[in-house]
N, C-alpha and C positions, 0 to 999 in steps of 0.2 A: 759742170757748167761754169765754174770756176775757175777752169784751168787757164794759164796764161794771163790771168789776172794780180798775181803777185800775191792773194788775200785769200781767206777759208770761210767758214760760213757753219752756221750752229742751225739747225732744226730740231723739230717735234713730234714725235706721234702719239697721238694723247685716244686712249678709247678706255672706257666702262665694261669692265667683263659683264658677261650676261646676269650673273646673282650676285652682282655692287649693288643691285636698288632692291625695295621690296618686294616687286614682283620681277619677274626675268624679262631682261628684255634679249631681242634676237641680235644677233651679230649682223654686222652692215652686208657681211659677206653673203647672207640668209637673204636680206631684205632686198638685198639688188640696186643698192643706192648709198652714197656717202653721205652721215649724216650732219646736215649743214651747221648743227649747233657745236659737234668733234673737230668739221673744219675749223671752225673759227677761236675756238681755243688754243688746236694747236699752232694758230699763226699767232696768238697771244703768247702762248709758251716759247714760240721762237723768236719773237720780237725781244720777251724781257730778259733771255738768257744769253743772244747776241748782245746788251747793253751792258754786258758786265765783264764781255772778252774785247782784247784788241786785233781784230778779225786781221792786221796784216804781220802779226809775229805770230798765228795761226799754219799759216803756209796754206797753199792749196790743198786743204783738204778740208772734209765735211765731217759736223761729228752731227750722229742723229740723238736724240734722249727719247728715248723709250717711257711712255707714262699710261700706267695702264691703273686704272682704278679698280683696286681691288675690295673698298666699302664705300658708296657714295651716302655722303649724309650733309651734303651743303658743303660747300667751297670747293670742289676737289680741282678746279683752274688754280687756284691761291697754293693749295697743298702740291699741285703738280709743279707750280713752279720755283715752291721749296723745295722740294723734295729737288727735282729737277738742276737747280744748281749746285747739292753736291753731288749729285752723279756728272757733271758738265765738270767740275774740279777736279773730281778724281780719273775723269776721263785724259786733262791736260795734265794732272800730275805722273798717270800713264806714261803719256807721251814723253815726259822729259824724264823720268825714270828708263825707258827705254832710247833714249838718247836721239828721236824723233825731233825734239822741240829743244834749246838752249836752255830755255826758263819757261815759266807758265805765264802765258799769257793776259793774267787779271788786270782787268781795269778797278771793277767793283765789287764788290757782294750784293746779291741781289735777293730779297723774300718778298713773301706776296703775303697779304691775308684780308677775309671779309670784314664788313665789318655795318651795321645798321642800326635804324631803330624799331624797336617793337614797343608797342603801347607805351609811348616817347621817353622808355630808355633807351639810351645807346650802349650798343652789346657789341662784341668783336667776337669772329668765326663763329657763326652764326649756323646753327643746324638745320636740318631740312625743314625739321617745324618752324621756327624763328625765322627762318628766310622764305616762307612761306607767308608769316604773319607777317613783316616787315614793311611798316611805312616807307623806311628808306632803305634801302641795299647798294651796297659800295663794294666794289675789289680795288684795293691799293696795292703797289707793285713800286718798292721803292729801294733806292740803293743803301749801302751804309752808312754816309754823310745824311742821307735821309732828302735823298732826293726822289722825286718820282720817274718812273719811267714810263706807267701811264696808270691814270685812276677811272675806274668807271662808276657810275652814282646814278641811281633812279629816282624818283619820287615813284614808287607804285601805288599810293594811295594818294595822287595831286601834287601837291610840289614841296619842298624845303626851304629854310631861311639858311643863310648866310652862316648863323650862328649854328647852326645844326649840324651844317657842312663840317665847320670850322673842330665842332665837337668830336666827329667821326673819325675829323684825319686824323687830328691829337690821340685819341683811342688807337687807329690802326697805325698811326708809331710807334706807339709805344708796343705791340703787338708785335712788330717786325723785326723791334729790336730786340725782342725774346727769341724769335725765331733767327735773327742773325746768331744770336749768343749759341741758339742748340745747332746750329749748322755747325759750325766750330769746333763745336763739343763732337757730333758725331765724325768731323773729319779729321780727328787726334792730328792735330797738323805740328809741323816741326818746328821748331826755332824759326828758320828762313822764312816757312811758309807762315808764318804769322805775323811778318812785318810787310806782308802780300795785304796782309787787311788792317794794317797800320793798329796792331792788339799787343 
């Protein structure tokens, strides 16, 4: 759908194998329906991993990221979408090792992670018990300058102050910038590709 348009385009498919949760759940293909909470991640997955390519030194072409949750225990949008950006790197480092692309395309570095309160501590990645118990539940999604690309935040028990907010994001930055540092780590990146994320 892109063709002719001079620019490329990053998607997501994001699903839960059947035995990721405690009890098995059925495959969408089983149930005869897409399930609307899979959609909406994966357009989350592809929103915050398109914010970290410059979709017109892409070229027309699509790259999909495959994110299949192989143990769900709280976060796995935040895990999918770390994870998810070094498979999207090493998808463009592909491309320009095969002589497809000039250079890779990065604008950003991009991680995600939870992060809440439970009985008014504030805790970052947050497990199935903990985001279960949690007055407040946040997914941040932020670049490596420490921008966001987009934060979601509940009150599930009523609402939050201002200060509380302010508490979460500081925690899930500092969280992100852990998880930027192990992106890195896992992508053993070269000289060149290291001044890609200004390191």
């Amino acid at each position: 759908f892109m063709r002719g348009k001079g620019s490329g385009w990053i998607t997501a498919e994001y699903s839960m194998l059947p035995r990721s949760t405690h009890q098995r759940m059925p495959r969408d293909v089983n149930r005869g329906k897409i399930n609307g909470r899979g959609s909406e991640i994966q357009r989350l997955i592809g929103r915050s991993l398109r914010a970290a390519v410059d979709m017109t030194k892409l070229g027309e072409r699509m790259i999909t990221i495959d994110c299949d949750v192989i143990q769900a225990d709280g976060g796995t949008r935040t895990a999918s979408i770390t994870a998810g950006f070094v498979a999207l790197f090493d998808s463009l480092r592909w491309l320009v090792n095969n002589e497809l692309l000039s250079e890779i395309p990065l604008k950003t570095q991009i991680a995600a992670v939870s992060a809440g309160k439970v009985d008014g501590v504030a805790m970052l990645d947050l497990c199935y018990e903990e985001d279960f118990a949690a007055e407040v539940d946040a997914n941040l999604i932020m670049t490596l300058e420490g921008d966001f690309v987009e934060f979601q935040s509940t009150g599930e028990d009523g609402v939050f102050s201002r200060t509380e907010l302010n508490e979460i994001t500081e925690l899930g930055w500092c969280g992100i910038k852990q998880m930027h540092s192990i992106q890195r780590d896992v992508l053993r990146l070269t000289e060149n590709e290291k001044k890609l994320f200004k390191v």
